[in-house]
N, CA, C and O atoms as a GROMACS GRO file, in nm:
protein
  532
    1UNK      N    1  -0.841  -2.225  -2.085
    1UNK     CA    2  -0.820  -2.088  -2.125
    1UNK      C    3  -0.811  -2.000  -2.001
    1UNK      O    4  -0.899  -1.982  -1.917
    2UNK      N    5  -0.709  -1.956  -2.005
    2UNK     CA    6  -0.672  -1.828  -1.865
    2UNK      C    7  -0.769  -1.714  -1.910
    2UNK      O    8  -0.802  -1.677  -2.023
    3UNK      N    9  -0.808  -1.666  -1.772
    3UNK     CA   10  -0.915  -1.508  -1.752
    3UNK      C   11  -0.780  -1.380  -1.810
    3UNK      O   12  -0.659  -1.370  -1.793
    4UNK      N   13  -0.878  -1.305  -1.877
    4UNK     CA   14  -0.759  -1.206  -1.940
    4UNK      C   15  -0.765  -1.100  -1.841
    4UNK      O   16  -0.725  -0.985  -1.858
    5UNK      N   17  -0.830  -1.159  -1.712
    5UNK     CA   18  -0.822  -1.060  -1.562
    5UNK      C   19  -0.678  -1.158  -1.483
    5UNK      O   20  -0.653  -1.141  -1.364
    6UNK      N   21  -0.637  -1.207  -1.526
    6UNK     CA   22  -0.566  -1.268  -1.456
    6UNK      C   23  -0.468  -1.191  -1.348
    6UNK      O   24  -0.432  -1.269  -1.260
    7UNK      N   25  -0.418  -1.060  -1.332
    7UNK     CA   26  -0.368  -0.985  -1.275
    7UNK      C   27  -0.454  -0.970  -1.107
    7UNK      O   28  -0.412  -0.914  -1.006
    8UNK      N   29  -0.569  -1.035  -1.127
    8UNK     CA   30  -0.636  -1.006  -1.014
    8UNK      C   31  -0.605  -1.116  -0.911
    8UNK      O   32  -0.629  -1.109  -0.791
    9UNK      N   33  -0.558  -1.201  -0.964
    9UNK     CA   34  -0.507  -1.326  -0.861
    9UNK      C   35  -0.383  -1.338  -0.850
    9UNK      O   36  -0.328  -1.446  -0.828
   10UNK      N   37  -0.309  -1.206  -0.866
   10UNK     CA   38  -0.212  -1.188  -0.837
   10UNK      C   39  -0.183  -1.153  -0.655
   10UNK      O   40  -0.215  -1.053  -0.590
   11UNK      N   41  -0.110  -1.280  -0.610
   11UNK     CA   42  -0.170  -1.317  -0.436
   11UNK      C   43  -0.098  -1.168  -0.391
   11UNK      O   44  -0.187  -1.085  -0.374
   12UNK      N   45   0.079  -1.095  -0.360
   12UNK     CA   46   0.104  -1.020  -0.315
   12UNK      C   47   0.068  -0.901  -0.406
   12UNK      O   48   0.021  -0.811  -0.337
   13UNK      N   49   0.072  -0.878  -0.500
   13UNK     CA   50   0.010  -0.716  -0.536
   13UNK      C   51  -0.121  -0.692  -0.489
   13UNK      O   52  -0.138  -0.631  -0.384
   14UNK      N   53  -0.217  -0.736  -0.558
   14UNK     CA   54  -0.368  -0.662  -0.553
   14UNK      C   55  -0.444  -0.757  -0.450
   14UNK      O   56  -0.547  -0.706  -0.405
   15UNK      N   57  -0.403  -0.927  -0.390
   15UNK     CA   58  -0.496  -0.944  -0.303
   15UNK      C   59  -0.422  -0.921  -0.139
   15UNK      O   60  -0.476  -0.963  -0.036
   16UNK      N   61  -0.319  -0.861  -0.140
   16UNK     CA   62  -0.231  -0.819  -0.010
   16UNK      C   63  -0.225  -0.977   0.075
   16UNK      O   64  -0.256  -0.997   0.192
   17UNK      N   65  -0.185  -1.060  -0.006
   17UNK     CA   66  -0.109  -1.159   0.070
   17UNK      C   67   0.054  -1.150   0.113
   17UNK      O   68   0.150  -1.140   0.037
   18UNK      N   69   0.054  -1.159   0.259
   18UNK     CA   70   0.207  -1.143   0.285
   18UNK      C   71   0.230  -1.250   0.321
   18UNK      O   72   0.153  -1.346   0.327
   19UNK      N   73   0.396  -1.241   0.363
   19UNK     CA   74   0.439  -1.353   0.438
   19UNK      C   75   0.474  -1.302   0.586
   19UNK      O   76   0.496  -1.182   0.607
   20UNK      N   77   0.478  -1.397   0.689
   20UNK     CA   78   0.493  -1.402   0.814
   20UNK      C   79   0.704  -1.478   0.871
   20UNK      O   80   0.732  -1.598   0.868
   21UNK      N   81   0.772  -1.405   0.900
   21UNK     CA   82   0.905  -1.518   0.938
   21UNK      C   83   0.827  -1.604   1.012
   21UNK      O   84   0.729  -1.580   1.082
   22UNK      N   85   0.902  -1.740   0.979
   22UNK     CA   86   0.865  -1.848   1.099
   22UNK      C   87   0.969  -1.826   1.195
   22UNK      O   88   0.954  -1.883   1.303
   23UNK      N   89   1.091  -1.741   1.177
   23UNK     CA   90   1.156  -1.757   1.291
   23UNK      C   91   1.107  -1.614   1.399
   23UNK      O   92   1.122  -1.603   1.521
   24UNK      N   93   1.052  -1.527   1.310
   24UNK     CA   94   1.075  -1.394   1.420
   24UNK      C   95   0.927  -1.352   1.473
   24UNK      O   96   0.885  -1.318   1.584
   25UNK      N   97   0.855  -1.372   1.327
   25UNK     CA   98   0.726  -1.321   1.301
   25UNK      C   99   0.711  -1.220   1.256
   25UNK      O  100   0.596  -1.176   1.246
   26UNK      N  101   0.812  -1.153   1.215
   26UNK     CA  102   0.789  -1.031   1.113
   26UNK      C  103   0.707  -1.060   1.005
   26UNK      O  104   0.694  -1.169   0.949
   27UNK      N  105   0.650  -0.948   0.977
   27UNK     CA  106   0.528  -0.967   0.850
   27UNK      C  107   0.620  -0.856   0.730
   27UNK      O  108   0.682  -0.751   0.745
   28UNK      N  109   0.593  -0.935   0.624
   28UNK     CA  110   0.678  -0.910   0.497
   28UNK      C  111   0.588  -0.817   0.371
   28UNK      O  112   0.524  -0.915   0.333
   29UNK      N  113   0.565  -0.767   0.331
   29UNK     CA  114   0.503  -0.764   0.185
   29UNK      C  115   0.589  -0.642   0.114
   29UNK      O  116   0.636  -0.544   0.172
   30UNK      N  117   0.596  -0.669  -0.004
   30UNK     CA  118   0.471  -0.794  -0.112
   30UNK      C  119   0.651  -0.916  -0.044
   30UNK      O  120   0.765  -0.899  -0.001
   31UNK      N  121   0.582  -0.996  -0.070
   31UNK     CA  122   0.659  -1.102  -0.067
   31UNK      C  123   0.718  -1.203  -0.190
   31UNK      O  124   0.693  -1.307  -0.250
   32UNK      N  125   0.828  -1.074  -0.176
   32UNK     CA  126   0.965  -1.087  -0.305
   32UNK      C  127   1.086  -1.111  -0.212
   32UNK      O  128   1.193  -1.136  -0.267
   33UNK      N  129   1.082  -1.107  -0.081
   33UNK     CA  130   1.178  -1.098  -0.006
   33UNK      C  131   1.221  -1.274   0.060
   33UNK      O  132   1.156  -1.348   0.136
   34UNK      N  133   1.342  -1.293  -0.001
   34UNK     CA  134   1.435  -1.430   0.095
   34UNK      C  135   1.460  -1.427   0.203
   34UNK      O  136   1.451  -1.515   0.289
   35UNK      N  137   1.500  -1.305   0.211
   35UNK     CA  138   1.582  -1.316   0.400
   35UNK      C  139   1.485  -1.241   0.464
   35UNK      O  140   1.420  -1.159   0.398
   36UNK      N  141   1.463  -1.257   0.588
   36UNK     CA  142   1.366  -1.180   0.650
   36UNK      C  143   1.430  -1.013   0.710
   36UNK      O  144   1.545  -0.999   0.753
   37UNK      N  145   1.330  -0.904   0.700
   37UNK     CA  146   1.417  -0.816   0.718
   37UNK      C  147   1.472  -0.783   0.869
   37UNK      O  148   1.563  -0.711   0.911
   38UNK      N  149   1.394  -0.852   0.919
   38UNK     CA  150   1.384  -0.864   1.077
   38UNK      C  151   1.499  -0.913   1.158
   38UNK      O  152   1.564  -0.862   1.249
   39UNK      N  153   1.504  -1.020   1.098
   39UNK     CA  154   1.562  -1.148   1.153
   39UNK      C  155   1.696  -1.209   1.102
   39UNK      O  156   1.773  -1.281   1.166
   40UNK      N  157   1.710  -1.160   0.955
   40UNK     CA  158   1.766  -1.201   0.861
   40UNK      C  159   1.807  -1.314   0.827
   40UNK      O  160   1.905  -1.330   0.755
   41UNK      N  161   1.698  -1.458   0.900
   41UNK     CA  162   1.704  -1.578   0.824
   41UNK      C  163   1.650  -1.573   0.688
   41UNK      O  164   1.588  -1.475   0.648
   42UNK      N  165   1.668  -1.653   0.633
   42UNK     CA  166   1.644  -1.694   0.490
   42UNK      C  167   1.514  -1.773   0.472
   42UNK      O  168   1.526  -1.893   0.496
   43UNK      N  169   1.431  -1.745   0.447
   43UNK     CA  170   1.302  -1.772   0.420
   43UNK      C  171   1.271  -1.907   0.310
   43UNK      O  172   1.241  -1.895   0.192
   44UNK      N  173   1.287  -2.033   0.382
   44UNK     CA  174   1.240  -2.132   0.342
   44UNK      C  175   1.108  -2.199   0.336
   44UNK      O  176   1.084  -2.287   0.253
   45UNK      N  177   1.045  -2.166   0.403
   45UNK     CA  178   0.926  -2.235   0.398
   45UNK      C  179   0.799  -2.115   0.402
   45UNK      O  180   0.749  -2.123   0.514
   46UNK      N  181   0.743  -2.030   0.337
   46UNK     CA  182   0.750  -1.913   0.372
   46UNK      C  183   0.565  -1.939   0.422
   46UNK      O  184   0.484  -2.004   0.357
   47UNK      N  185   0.538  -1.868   0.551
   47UNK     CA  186   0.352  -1.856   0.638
   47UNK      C  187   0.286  -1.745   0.562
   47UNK      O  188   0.296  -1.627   0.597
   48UNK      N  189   0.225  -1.780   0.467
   48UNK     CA  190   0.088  -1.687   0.401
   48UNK      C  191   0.030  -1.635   0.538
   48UNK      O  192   0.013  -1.692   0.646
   49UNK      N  193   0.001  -1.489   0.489
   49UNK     CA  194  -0.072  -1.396   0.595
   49UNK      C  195  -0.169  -1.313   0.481
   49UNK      O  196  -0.136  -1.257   0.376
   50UNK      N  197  -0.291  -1.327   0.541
   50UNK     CA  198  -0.389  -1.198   0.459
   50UNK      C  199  -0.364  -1.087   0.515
   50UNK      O  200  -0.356  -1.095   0.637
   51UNK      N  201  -0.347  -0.982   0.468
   51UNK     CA  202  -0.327  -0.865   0.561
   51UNK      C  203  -0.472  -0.784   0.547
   51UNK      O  204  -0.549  -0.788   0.452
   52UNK      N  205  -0.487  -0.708   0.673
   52UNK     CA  206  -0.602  -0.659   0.676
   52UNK      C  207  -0.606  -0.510   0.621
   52UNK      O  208  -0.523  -0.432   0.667
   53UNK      N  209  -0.690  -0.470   0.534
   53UNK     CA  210  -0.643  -0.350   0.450
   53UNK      C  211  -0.734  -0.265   0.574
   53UNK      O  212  -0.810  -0.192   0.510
   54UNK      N  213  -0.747  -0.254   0.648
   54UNK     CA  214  -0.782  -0.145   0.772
   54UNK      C  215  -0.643  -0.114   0.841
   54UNK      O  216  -0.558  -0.203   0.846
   55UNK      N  217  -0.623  -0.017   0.882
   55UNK     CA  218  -0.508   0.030   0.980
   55UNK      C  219  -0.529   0.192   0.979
   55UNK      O  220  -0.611   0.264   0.922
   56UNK      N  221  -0.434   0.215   1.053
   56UNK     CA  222  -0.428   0.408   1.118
   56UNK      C  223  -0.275   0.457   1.075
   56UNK      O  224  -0.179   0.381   1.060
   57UNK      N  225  -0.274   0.589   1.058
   57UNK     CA  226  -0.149   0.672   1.006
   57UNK      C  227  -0.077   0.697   1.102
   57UNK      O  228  -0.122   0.755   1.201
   58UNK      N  229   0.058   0.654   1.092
   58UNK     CA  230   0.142   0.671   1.178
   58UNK      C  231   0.272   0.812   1.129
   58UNK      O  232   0.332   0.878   1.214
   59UNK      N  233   0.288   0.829   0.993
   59UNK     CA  234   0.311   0.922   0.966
   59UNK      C  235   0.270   0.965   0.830
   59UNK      O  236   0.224   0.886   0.748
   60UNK      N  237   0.292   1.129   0.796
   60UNK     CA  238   0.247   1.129   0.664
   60UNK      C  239   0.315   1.276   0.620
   60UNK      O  240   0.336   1.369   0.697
   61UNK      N  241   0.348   1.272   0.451
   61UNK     CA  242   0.403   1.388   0.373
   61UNK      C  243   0.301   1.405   0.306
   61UNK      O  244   0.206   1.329   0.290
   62UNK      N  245   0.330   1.561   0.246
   62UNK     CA  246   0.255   1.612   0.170
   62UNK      C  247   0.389   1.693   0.083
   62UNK      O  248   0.493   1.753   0.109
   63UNK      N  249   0.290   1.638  -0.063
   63UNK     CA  250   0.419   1.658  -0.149
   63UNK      C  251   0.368   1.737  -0.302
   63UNK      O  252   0.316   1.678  -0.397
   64UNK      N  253   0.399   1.881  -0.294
   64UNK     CA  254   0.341   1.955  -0.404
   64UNK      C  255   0.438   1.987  -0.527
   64UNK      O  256   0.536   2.061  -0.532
   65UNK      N  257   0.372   1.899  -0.632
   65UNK     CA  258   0.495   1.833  -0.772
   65UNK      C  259   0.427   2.030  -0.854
   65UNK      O  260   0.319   2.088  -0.842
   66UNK      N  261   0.547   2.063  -0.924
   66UNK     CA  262   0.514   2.147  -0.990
   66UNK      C  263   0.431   2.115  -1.163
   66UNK      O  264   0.461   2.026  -1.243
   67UNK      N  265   0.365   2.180  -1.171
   67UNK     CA  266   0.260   2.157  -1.307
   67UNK      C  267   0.382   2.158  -1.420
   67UNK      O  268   0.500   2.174  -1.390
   68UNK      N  269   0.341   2.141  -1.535
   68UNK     CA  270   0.372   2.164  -1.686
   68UNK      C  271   0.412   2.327  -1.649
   68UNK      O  272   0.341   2.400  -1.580
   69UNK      N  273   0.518   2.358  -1.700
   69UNK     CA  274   0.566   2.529  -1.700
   69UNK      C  275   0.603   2.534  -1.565
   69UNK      O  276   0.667   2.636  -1.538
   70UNK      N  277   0.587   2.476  -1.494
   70UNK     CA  278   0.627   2.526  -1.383
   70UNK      C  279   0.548   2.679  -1.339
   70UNK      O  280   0.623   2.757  -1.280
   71UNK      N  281   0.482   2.701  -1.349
   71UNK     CA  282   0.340   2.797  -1.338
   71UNK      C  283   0.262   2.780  -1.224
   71UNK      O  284   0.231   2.875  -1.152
   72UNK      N  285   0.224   2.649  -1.198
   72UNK     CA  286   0.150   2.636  -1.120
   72UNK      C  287   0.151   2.488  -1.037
   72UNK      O  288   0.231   2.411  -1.090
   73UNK      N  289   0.111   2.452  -0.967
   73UNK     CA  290   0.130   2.307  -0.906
   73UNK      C  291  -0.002   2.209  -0.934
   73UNK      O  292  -0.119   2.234  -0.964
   74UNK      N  293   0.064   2.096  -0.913
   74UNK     CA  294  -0.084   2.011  -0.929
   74UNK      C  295  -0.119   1.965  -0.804
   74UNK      O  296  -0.028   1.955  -0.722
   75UNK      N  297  -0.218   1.937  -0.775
   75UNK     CA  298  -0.304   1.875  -0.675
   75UNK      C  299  -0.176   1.789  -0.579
   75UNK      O  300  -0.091   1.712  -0.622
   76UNK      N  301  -0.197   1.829  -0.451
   76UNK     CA  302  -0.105   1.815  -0.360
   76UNK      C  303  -0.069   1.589  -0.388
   76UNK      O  304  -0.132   1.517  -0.465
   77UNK      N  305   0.012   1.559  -0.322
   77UNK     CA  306   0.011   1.430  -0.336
   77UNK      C  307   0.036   1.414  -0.164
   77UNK      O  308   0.108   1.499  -0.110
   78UNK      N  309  -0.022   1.311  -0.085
   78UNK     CA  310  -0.022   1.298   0.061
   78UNK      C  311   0.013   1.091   0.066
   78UNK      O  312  -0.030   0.977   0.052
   79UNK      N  313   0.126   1.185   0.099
   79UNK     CA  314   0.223   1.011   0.130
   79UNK      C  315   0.217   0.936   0.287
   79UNK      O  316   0.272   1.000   0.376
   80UNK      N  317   0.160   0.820   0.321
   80UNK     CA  318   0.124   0.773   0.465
   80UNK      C  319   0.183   0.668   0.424
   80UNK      O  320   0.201   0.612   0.316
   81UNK      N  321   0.222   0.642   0.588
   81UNK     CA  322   0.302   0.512   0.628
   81UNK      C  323   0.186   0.440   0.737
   81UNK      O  324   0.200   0.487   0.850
   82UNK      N  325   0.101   0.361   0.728
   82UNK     CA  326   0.015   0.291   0.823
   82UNK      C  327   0.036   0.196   0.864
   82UNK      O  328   0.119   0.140   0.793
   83UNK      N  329  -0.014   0.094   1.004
   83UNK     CA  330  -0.028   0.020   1.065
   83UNK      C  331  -0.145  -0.036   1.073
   83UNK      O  332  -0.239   0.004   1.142
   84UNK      N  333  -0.141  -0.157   0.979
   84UNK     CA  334  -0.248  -0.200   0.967
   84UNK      C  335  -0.303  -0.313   1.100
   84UNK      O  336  -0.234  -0.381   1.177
   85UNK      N  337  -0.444  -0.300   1.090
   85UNK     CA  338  -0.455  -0.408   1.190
   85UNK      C  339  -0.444  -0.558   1.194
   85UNK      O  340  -0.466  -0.628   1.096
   86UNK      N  341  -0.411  -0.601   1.303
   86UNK     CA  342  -0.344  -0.741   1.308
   86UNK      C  343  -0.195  -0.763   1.235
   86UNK      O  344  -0.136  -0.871   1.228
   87UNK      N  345  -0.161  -0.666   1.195
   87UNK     CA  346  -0.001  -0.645   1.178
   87UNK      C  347   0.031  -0.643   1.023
   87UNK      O  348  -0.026  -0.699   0.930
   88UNK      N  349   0.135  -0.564   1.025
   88UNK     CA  350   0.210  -0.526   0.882
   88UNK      C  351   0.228  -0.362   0.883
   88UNK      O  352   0.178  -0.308   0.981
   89UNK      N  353   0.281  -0.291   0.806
   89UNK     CA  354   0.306  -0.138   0.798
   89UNK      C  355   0.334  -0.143   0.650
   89UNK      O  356   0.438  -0.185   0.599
   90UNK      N  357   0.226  -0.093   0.585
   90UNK     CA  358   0.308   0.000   0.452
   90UNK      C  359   0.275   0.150   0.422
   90UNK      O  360   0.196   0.226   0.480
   91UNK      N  361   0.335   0.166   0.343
   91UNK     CA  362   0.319   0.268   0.270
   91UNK      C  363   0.258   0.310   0.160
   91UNK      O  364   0.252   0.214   0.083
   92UNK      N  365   0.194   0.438   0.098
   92UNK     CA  366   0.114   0.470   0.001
   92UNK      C  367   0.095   0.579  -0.047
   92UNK      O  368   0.175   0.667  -0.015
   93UNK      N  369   0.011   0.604  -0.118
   93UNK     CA  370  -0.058   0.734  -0.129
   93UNK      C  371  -0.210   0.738  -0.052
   93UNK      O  372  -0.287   0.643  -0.068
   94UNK      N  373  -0.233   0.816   0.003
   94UNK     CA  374  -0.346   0.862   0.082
   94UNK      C  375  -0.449   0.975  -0.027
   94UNK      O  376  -0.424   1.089  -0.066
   95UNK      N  377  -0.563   0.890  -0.051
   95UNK     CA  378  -0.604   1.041  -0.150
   95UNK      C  379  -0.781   1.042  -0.099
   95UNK      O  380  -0.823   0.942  -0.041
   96UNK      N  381  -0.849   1.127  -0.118
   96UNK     CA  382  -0.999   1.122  -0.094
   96UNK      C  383  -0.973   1.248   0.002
   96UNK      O  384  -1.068   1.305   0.055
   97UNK      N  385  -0.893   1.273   0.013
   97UNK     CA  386  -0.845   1.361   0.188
   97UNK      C  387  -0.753   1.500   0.163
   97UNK      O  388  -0.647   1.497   0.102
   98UNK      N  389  -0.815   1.634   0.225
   98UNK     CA  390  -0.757   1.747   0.147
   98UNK      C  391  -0.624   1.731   0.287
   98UNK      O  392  -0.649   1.686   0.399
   99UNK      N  393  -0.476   1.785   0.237
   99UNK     CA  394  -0.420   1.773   0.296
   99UNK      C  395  -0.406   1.796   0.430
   99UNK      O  396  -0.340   1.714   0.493
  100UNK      N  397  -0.478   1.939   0.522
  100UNK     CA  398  -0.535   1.953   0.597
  100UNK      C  399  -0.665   1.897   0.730
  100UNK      O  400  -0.692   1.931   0.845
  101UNK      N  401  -0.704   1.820   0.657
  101UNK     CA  402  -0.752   1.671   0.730
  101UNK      C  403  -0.654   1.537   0.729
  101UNK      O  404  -0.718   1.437   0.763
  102UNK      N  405  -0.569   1.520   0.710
  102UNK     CA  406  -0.446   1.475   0.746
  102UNK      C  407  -0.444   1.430   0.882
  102UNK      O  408  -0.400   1.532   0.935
  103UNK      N  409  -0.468   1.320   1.006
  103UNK     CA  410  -0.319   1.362   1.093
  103UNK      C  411  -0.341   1.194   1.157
  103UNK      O  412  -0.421   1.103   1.135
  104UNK      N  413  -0.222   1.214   1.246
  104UNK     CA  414  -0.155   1.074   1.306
  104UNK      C  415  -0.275   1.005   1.343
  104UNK      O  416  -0.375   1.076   1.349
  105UNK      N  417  -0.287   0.869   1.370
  105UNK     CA  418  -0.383   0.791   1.387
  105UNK      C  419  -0.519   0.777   1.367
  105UNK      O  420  -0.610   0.730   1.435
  106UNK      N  421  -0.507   0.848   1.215
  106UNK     CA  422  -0.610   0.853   1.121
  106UNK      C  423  -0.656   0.729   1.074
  106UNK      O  424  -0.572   0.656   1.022
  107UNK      N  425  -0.825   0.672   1.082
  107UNK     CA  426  -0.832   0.566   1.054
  107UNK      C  427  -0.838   0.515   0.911
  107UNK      O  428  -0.941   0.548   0.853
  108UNK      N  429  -0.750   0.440   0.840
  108UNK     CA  430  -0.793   0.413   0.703
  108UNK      C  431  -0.816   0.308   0.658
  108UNK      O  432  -0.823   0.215   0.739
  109UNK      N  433  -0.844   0.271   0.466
  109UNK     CA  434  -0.817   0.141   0.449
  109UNK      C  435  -0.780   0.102   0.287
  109UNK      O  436  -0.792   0.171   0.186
  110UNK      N  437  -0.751   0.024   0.296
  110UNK     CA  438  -0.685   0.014   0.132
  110UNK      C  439  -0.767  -0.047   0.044
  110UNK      O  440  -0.825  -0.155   0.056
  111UNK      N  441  -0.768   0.055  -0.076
  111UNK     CA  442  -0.849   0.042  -0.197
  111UNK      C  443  -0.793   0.025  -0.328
  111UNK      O  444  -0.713   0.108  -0.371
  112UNK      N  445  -0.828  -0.081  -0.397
  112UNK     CA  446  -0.735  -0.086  -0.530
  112UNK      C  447  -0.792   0.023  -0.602
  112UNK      O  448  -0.914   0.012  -0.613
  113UNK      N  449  -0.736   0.137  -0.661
  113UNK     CA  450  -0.785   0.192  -0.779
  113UNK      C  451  -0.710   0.238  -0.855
  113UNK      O  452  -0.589   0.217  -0.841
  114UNK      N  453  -0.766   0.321  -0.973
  114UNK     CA  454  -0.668   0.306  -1.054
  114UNK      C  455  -0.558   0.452  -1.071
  114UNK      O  456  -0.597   0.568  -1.054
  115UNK      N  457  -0.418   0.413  -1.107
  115UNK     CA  458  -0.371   0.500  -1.093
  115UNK      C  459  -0.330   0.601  -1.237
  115UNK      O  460  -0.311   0.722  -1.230
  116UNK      N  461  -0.323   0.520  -1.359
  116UNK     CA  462  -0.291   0.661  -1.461
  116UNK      C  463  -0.301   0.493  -1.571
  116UNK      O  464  -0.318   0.373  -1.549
  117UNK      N  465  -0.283   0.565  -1.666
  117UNK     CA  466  -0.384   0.472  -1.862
  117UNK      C  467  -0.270   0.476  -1.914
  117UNK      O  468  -0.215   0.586  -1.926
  118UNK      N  469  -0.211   0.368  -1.956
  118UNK     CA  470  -0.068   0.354  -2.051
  118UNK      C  471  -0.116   0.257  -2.172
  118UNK      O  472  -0.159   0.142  -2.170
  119UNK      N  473  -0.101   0.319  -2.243
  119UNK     CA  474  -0.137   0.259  -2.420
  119UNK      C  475  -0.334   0.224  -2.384
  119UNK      O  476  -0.367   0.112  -2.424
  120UNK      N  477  -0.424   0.288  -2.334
  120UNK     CA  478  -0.533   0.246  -2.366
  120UNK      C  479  -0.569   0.182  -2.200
  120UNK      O  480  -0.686   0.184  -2.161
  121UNK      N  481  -0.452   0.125  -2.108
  121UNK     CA  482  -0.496   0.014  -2.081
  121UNK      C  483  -0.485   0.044  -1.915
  121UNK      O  484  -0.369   0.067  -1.880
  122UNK      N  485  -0.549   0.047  -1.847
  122UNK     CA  486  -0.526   0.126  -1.685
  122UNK      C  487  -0.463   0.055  -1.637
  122UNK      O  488  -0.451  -0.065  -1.663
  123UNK      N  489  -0.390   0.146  -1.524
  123UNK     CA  490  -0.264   0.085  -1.421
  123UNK      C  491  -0.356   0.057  -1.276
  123UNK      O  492  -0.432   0.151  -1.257
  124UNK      N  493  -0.366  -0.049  -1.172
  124UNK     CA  494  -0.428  -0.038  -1.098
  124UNK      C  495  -0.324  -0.067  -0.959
  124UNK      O  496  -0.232  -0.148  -0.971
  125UNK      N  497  -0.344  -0.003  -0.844
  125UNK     CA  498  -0.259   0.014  -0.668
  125UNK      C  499  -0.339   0.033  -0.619
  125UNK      O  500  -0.452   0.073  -0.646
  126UNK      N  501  -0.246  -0.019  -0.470
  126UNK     CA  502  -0.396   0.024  -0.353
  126UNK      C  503  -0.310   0.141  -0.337
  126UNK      O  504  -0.191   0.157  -0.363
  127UNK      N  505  -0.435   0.249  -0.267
  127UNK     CA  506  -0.449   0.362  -0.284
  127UNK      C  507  -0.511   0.406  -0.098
  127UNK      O  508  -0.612   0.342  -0.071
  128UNK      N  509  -0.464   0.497   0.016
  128UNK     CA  510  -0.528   0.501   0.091
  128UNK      C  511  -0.653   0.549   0.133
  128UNK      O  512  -0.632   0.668   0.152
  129UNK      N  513  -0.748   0.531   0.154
  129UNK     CA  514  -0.856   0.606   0.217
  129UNK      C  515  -0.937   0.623   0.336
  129UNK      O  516  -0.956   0.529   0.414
  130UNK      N  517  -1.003   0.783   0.361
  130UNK     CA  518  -1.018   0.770   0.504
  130UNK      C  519  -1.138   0.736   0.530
  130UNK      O  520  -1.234   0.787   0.472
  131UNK      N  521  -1.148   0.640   0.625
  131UNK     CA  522  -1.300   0.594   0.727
  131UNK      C  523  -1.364   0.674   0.817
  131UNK      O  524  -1.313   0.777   0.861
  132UNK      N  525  -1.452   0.641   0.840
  132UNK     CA  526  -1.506   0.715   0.959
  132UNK      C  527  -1.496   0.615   1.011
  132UNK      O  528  -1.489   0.498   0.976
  133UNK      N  529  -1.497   0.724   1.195
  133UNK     CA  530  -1.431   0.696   1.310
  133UNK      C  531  -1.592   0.582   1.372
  133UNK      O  532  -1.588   0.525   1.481
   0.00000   0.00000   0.00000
């Protein structure tokens, strides 16, 4: 009988397993990708990499969605692109952090939580957050 958590051993979404090229060494995720983006061999034999959910902000938006009516706005949304350590770069949402504490080589790290409830049942992403230095 399968765990009805089974989503949690899901290797590239929620446990940040990537892949590595064997020809270039570019680091990949999530790893849906054939050709490497690097290199653009074709990914046959593909090197599991854990990626380390620590890294620093290399850039970041701040993005204010207008409310219902258009009246008023909702809570800013703060978009980062990081460098994680021991290698890889993605992207996210950055939240815990008023936009104003924001800036480049901010230390963070990635947290699964949850992002919004569809039919009853929660949606879960990693999500960025900031460390102390």
């Amino acid at each position: 009988m399968s765990s009805p958590y089974v989503w949690r051993e899901l290797k590239d979404e929620y446990r940040l397993i990537a892949q590595k090229c064997t020809s270039c060494g570019t680091i990949v995720y999530p790893m849906k990708h054939h050709i490497c983006p690097g290199c653009g061999q074709i990914q046959r034999d593909r090197k599991e990499l854990q990626l380390n959910p620590r890294g620093k902000v290399v850039t970041y938006t701040v993005q204010y969605i207008p409310g219902p009516g258009a009246k008023e706005f909702i809570p800013p949304m703060i978009f980062a692109v990081v460098d994680l350590e021991g290698g890889g770069r993605l992207s996210g949402i950055l939240t815990d952090c008023p936009p104003e504490g924001v800036r480049i080589g901010m230390p963070v790290r990635l947290e699964l939580r949850s992002v919004h409830t569809v039919n009853g049942l929660g949606v879960y992403s990693h999500k960025f957050v900031p460390v102390g230095e």
